[in-house]
N, C-alpha and C positions, 0 to 999 in steps of 0.2 A: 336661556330665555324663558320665562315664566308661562305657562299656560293659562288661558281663560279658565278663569272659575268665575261658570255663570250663576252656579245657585247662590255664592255671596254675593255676587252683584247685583244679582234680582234682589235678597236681601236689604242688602243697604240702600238698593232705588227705592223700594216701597216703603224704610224707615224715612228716606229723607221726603220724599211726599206726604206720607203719613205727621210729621213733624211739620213740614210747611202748612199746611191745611187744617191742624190741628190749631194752628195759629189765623191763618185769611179767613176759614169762612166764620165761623162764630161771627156774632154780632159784634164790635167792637173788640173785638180779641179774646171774648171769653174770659176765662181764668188769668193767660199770658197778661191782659191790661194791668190786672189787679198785682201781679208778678211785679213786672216793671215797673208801676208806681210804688208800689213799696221799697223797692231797691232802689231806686232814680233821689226819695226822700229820707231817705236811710242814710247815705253820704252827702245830699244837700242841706241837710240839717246837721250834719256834724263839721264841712263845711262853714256857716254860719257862728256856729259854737266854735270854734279852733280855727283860728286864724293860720298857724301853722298846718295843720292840716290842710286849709285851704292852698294854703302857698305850693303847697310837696303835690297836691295835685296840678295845679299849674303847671308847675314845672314839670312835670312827668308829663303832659300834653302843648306844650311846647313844642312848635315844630320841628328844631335842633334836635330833642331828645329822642325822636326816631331813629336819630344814627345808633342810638346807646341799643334798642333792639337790634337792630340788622349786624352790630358788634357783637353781641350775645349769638345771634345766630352763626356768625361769619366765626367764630371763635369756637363752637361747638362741631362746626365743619371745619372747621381747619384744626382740631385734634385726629381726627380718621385720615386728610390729606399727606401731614407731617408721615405716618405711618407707611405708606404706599411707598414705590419707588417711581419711576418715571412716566412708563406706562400708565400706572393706577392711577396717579397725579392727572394726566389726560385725562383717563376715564371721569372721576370727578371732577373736573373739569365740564366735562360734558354732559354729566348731571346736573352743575350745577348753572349750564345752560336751560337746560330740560326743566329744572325747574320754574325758574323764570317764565321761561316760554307759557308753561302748564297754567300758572300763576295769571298771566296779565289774560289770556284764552277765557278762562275760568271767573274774572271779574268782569270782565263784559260779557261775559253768558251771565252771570247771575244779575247785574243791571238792565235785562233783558225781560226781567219779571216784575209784572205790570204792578211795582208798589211804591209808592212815591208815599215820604211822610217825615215830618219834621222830627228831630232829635228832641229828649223831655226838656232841656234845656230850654228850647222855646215852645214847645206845645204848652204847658203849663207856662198859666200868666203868671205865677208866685216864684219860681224861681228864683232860685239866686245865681248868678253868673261868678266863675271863677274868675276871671277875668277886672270883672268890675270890682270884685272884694279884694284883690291881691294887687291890681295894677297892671297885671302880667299876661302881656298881650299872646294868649295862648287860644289852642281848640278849645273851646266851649262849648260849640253849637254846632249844627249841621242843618241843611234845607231838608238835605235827602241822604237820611242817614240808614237807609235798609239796601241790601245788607250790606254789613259792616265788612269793608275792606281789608283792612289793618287787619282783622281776627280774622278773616279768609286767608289773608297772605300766612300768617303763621300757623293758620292749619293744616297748609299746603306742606310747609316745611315739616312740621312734625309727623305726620302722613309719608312724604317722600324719605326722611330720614327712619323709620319704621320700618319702611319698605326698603330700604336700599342697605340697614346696619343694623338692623335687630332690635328686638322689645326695650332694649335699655335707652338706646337712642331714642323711640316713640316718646318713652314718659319723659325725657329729658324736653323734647320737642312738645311736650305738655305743658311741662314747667315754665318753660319760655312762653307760651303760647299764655300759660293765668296770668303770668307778670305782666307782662307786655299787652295784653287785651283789656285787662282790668278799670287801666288810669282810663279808658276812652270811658267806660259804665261811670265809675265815680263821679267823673266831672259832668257827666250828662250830655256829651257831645254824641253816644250811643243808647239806646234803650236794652236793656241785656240782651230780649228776643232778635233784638239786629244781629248778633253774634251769638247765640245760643239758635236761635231760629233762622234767620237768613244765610249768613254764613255757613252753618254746620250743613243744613240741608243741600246746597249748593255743593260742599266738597264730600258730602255722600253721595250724591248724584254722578257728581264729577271724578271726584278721584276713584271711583269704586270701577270707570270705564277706562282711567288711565294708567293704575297700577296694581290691577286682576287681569288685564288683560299684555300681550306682550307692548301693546303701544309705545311707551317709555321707555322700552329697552330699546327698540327699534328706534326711535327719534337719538336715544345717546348714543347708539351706536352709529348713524348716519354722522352725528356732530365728531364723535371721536376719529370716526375715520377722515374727517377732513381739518383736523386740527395739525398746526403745523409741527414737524419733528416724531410723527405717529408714522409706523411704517405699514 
């Protein structure tokens, strides 16, 4: 069972503050506005220009196409599962309760922080909607797109799998984490700082308290032992 290491937790709390704050207080966001708009018209205008581009965005924010990440992830963990024998099978198992749990905890804490604000999709009147260019009734928008969910869920994962299987599994849990975070910036249903800034900050805050400390072990370990066929 892993011991607290507080001087990285103190660490990464004061990075993820330092990162939140770098962004709320400035006037309007400081430098981060000028960020986001630049990126938000970067893909909205090539959108526009490429029709297929348009489309491959769509569909990559399509509701349906959420299963294709949680495959990617469920696929990635179930390479180390195949591995184990019965036992270890439970135990990941129980992680990958743990996760979960960690996950949905961790998104109602960070919608907890007092920031309400439209996605660029509809902040900016010029926009162009993927949606309305394509036909294809997909995410385009958001009322209350801070912070970003979808990119908190997979930095839960790549964090957890880091923690629990080593540096190679982290960046792999990265990889998935660009792919799969990306389509929400492109289409403009996100602002990057939703997930470079609300997201990240949240699971530095977060996860630096659930997997530097023994917490995590103890929550799988509770679940494993009451799984059925565990002795």
């Amino acid at each position: 069972m892993r011991q607290s290491i507080f001087p990285a937790i103190i660490i990464l709390n004061l990075l993820g503050f330092c990162l939140f704050f770098s962004w709320y207080l400035p006037a309007n966001h400081g430098f981060w506005f000028s960020l986001d708009k630049s990126i938000f018209y970067i893909f909205n205008h090539e959108m526009v220009k490429s029709h297929a581009f348009a489309v491959f965005v769509a569909i990559t924010n399509y509701r349906g196409f959420d299963i294709v990440s949680f495959l990617a992830m469920a696929a990635y963990f179930y390479s180390f599962w195949r591995q184990k024998d019965h036992k270890g099978r439970m135990w990941m198992l129980a992680l990958g309760f743990t996760m979960l749990i960690t996950a949905v905890v961790l998104n109602q804490l960070g919608h907890l922080i007092p920031v309400s604000h439209r996605s660029p999709s509809l902040f900016f009147t010029d926009a162009q909607r993927a949606g309305v260019l394509t036909g294809i009734h997909t995410k385009d928008g958001s009322a209350d797109s801070f912070p970003g969910d979808h990119g908190m869920m997979l930095m839960i994962y790549a964090c957890f799998m880091g923690r629990y299987f080593g540096r190679k599994a982290f960046i792999v849990g990265l990889i998935i984490l660009g792919v799969f975070a990306l389509p929400r910036i492109m289409v403009g249903a996100h602002w990057f700082t939703d997930i470079a800034v609300g997201s990240l900050s949240v699971v530095l805050v977060g996860m630096s308290w659930c997997l530097l400390t023994p917490l995590t072990d103890i929550l799988i370990n509770k679940i494993y032992r009451k799984l059925p066929g565990v002795q």
